[in-house]
N, C-alpha and C positions, 0 to 999 in steps of 0.2 A: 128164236129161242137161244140159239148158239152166242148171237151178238149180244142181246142183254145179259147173259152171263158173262162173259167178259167182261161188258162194262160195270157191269156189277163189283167183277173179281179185282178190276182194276181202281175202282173208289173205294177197294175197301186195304189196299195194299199206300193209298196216297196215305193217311198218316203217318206210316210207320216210317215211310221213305226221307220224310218233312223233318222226325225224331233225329233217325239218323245225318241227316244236313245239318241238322242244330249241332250235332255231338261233334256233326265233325271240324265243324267252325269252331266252337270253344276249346278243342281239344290242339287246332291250329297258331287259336290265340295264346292260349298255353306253352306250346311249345318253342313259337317265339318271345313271346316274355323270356320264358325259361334259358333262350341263348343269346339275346340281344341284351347286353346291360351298360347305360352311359352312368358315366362316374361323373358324379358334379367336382368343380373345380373346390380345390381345398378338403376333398375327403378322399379317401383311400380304401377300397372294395379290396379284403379275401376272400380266396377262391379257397374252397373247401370239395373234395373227392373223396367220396363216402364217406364224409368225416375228418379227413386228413385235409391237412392245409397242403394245398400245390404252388400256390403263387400269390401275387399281389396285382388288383387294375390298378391302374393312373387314370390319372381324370380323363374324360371323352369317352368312344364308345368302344366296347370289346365283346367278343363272341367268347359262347359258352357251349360246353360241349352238352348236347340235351339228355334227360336222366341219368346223366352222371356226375358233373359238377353243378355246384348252386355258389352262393354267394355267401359267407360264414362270416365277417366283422367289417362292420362298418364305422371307418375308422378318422375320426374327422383331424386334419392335421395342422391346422391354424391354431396361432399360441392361443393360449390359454391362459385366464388368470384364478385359483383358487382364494378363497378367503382362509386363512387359517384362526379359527374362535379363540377369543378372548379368555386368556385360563391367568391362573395366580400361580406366579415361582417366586420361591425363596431364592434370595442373592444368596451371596457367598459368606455377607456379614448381615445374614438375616433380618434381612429387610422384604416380608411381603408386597411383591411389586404384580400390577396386572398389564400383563402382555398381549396384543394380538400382531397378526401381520400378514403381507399375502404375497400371494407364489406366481410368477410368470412362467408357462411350462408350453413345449410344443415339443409333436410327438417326429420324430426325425424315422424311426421302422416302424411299421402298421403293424407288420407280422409279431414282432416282440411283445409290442401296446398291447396287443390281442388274447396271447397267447401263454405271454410268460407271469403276467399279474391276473390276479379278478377284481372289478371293480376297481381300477385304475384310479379313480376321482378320489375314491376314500382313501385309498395307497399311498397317494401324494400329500393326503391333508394329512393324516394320522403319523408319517412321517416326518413333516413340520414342524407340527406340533411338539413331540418330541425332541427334536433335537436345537427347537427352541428354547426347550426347558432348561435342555444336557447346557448352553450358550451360554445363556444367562445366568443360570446355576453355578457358573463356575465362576461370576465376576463380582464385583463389587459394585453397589449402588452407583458409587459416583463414575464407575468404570462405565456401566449401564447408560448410563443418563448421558455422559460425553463421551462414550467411542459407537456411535449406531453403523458407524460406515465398518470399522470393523467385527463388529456382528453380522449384518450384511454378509460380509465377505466370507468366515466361518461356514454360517448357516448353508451359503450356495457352493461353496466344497463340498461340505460334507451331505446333502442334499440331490447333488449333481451326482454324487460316486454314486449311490444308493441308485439312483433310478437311471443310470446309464445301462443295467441287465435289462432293464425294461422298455427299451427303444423311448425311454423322454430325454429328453434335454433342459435340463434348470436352465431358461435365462436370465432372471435374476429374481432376489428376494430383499421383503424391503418391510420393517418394523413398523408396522401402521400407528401405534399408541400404546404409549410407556406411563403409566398411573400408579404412582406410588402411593403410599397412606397419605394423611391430613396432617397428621401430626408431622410426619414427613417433610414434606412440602414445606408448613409451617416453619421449622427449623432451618430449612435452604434458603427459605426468603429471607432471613433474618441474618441468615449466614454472608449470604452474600450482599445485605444491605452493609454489615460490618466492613464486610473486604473492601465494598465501595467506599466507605468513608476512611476506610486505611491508607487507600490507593490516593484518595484528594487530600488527605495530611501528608502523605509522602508527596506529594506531587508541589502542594503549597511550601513545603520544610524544604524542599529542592529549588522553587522559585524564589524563597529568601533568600537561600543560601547563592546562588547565581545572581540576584542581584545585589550581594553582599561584595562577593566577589568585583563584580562588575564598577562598582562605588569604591570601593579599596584600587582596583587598576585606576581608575580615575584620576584616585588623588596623588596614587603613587607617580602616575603621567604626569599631571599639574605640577609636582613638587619639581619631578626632573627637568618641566620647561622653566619653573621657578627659577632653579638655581645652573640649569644653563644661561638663562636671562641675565639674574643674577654675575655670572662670571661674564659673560662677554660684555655686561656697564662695565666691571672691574676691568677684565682688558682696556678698554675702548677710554676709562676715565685714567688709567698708568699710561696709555700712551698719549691722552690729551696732558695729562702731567708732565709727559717729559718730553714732548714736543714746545709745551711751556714752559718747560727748565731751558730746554737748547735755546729757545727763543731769547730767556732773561738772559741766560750766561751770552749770547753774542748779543746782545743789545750792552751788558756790564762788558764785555769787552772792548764792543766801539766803543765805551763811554770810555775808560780806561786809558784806548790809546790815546782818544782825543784828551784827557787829562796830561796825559806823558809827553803832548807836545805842547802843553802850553795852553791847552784852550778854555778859558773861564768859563764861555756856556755850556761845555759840558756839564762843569761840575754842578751850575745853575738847575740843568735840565735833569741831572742826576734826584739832587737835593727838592727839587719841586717835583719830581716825580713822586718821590716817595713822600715828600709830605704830603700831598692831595690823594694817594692811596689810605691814609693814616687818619685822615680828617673823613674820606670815605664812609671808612671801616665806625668811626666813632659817631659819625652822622645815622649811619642803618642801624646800629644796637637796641635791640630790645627792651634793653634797661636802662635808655636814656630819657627821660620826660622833659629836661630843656639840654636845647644847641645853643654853649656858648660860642660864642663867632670872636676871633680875634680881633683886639683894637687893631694892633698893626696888620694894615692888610697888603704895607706896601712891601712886605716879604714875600707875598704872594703874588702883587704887581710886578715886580722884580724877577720872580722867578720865570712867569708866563713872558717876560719880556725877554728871557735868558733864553728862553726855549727858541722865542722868535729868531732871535738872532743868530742859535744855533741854525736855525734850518735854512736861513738867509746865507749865511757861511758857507752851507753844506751845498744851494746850490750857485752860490759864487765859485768854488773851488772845483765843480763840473768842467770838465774840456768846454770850448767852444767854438763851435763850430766856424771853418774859415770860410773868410769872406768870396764872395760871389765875383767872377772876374768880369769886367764890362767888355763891352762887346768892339770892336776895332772900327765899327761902322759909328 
């Protein structure tokens, strides 16, 4: 009797004992969960104490103190890029223009990200946007349209100061697409087809004019080799002249002396010299159609025989050389 009770008392104690196993496994899994927590690389775990923020994990694994700390912002810190939506601003000389653009952002303190903004994503765009407006709003179309680098650089100032309380960092910002009206547009194509064909008139009016230029140096060149040319014939022909004058004047002076001593063929050679220059002169004329020929031609026979006998004279009256001495043998 004693023993079946027991065993009785004992099968009816095994459930409850089974319950409590189970509670106390889950309650074990729980409480490691609760103090073991690996931070994946690129995010950043706050730690929160009843509420209060205590500190910041790093990526890998960290213990947690159990029912007292838990885990409060999950903070992911790899850049980030926002879209900033497409809105309409008025320029400066009212010109409705449509703008978008987008944001490169990475968060540098978790604890700031977390704690000092709400809803960080909207923060960042609705701030953009904005001060996209304030940019552009202050410029002029054409200002617009060619300086995007300096917008750019505006925008990420003034964008940077704003969310430096809030642990982000602007890395940069950059004008996705500038849509101005039709009408617009229409007028800039047109404009600048003008400026292009202003630019090829001025460009053509400057190759005339350079090759104007170039054709005037030319000829002004040519003229100066002309009339250097020009002067050095004249040099070159004054002193064939007067190498032909000293030549006559000591040829009329041997003739001279040879007259002053007596000698007929000079005067022969003199006289036939110059009439066969004369008879020359009257034989090449352009305006002769007949050559009368002298009957007497024996003035001329005469003359040539004058000459001959001059140069016979001339080399009769040469030294001559003495005679050769014969030999003793």
């Amino acid at each position: 009797m004693n023993v079946r009770k027991v065993g009785a008392d004992m099968l009816s104690t095994m459930p409850i004992l089974g319950t409590f196993v189970f509670i106390l496994f889950v309650l074990a899994i729980f409480i490691v969960s609760s103090i073991i927590k690996i931070v994946p690389q690129g995010y950043e775990f706050t730690v929160e104490r009843f509420g209060r923020y205590m500190r910041t994990l790093k990526p890998g694994i960290s213990f947690l103190t159990p029912f007292v700390e838990t885990v409060g912002r999950k903070v992911n810190m790899m850049e980030r890029v926002f879209d900033v939506p497409q809105q309409d601003v008025i320029t400066k000389d009212n010109v409705n223009v449509r703008v978008d653009g987008i944001v490169f952002t990475s968060v540098i303190d978790a604890s700031q990200a977390a704690y000092r903004v709400d809803n960080l994503d909207n923060a960042i765009t609705q701030l953009a946007m904005t001060n996209l407006r304030t940019v552009v709003g202050s410029m002029e179309l054409d200002e617009v349209l060619s300086q995007r680098d300096s917008i750019n650089s505006r925008l990420l100032n003034v964008i940077d100061h704003a969310t430096s309380p809030w642990g982000v960092k602007v890395n940069r910002i950059e004008i996705k697409d500038l849509k101005p009206p039709h009408d617009i547009t229409d007028s800039m194509a047109r404009q600048m087809k003008a400026e292009r064909e202003r630019r090829a008139l001025i460009i053509e009016a400057d190759g005339e004019k350079q090759a104007a230029i170039a054709r005037a140096e030319g000829m002004k060149q040519a003229a100066v080799l002309q009339a250097e040319g020009r002067k050095e014939a004249a040099f070159r022909d004054a002193e064939a002249r007067e190498r032909s004058a000293e030549a006559e004047a000591k040829a009329t002076e041997m003739v001279s002396q040879a007259i002053a001593k007596g000698d007929v063929n000079a005067i022969n050679y003199f006289v036939a010299q110059k009439y066969v220059e004369a008879f020359g002169k009257f034989a090449e004329s352009s305006n002769t159609k007949t050559l009368i020929v002298p009957a007497d031609l024996s003035s001329i026979a005469g003359a040539i025989g004058g000459i001959s006998e001059l140069i016979r004279s001339s080399g009769n009256d040469a030294p001559k050389a003495p005679p050769a001495k014969k030999s003793a043998g």
